[in-house]
N, C-alpha and C positions, 0 to 999 in steps of 0.2 A: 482425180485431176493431176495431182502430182506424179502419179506412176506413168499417166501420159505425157508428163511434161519429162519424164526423166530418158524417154525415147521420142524425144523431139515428133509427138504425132499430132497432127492436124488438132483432133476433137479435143484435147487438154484445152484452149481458146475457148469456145463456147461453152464448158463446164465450169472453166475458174469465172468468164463472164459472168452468165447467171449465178454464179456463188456471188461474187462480187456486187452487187446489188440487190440481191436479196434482205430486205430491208427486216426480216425475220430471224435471220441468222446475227448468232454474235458478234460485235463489233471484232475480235479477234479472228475469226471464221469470215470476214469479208477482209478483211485488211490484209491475211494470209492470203487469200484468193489475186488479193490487188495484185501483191508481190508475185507472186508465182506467176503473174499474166505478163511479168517488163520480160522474164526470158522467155515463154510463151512465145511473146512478140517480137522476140530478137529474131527466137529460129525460124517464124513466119517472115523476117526480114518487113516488120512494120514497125520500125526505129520511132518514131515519133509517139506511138503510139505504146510504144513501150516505157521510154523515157514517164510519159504523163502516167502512167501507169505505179513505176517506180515510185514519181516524186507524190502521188497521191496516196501509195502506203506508206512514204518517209511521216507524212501528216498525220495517217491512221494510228500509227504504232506510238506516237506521241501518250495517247491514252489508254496504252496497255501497262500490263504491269508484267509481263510474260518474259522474260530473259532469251526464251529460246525464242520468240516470235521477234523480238527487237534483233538477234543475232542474224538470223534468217533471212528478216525484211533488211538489213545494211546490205549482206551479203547477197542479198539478190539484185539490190541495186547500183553496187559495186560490179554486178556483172553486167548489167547495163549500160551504165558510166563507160568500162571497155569497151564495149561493144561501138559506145557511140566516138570511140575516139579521145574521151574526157578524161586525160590519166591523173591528172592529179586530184579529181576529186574521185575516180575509181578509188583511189590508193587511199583516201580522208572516209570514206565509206567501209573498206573494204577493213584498214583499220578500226575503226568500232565496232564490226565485227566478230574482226578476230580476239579484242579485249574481253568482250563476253561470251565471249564462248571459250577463252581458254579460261576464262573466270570461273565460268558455269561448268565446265568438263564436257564441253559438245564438240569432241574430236573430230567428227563430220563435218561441221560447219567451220570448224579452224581449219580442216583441210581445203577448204573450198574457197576459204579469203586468202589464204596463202597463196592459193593459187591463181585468183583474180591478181594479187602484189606479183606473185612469178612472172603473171603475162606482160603485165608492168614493165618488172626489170629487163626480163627479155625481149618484146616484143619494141617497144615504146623506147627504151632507153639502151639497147644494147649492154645490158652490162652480165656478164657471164657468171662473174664469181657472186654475185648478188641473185643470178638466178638458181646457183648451185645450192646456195645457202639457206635458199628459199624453198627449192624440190627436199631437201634436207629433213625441212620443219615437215612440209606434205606428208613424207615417208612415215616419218614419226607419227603423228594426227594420223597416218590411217593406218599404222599399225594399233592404235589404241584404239580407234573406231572399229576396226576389224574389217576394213573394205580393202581387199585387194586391188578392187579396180583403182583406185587412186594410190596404192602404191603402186602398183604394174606404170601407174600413169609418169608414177614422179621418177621412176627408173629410166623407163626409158627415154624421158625427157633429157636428164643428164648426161646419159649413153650418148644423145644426138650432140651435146655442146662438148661432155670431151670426143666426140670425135671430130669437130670443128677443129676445138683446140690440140689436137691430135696427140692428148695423154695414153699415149699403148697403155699402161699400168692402168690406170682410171679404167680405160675401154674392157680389157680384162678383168677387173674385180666387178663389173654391170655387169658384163656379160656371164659370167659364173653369177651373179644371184637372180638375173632372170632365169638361167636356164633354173 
């Protein structure tokens, strides 16, 4: 379900669904599934249904003891929160997060609330040097993770604002470490 959900396809929905209610399955193994359904539901653009989704693994994860599952379920609900336009409780979500998981050493999951807080500073609040600051931390988090693709991410993210900010210098040191 998740390998679905990480190429935004259709059938991820109906598989974390029946996960999700399977009344068989461990309370940690449906609570996972809850969460994984609020972006599920974002990229099907069923906002509503993703929010209730969110808020009803914020409840689930209460009764775990899992580190990575509490990190996971903020951070997915932090991505929903954006989504629905709610930045400051994005950013209160997206935050707890990021607390255990750099506690717990899950540089995946720190890259991913950094980068919900990035869309934050950038999108919502215009603030540039707070979003550089922010692609910064990303970089780092997945260079310990080992995921290119969120460093490729946070690169070229920066590449785009110093060229707003039209730093030649800046624009030039991105550009030599993409290439």
């Amino acid at each position: 379900g998740t390998h679905l959900l990480r190429f935004q396809r259709s059938e991820a929905i109906d598989l974390l669904e029946h996960l999700a209610a399977d009344e068989a399955a461990s309370l940690d193994l449906r609570c996972y599934a809850r969460s994984a359904l609020g972006p599920a539901y974002v990229f099907a653009r069923r906002y509503d249904e993703a929010r209730a989704s969110a808020d009803a693994a914020l409840l689930l994860v209460e009764a775990s003891d899992s580190g990575h599952l509490r990190t996971r379920v903020f951070h997915q609900a932090a991505y929903v929160a954006l989504y629905r336009n709610d930045g400051k409780h994005a950013r209160t979500l997206a935050a707890q997060s990021l607390e255990i998981a750099q506690r717990e050493g899950f540089f995946d999951i720190s890259a991913g609330a950094l980068t919900v807080l990035y869309n934050i500073a950038s999108d919502l609040e215009d603030d540039p040097l707070e979003s550089l600051k922010l692609l910064d931390a990303v970089a780092d988090c997945a260079a310990k993770s080992g995921s290119l693709t969120n460093h490729l991410l946070a690169l070229v993210a920066k590449l785009e604002i110093e060229v707003e900010r039209g730093d030649e210098d800046a624009i030039a040191e991105l550009d030599e470490k993409l290439r």
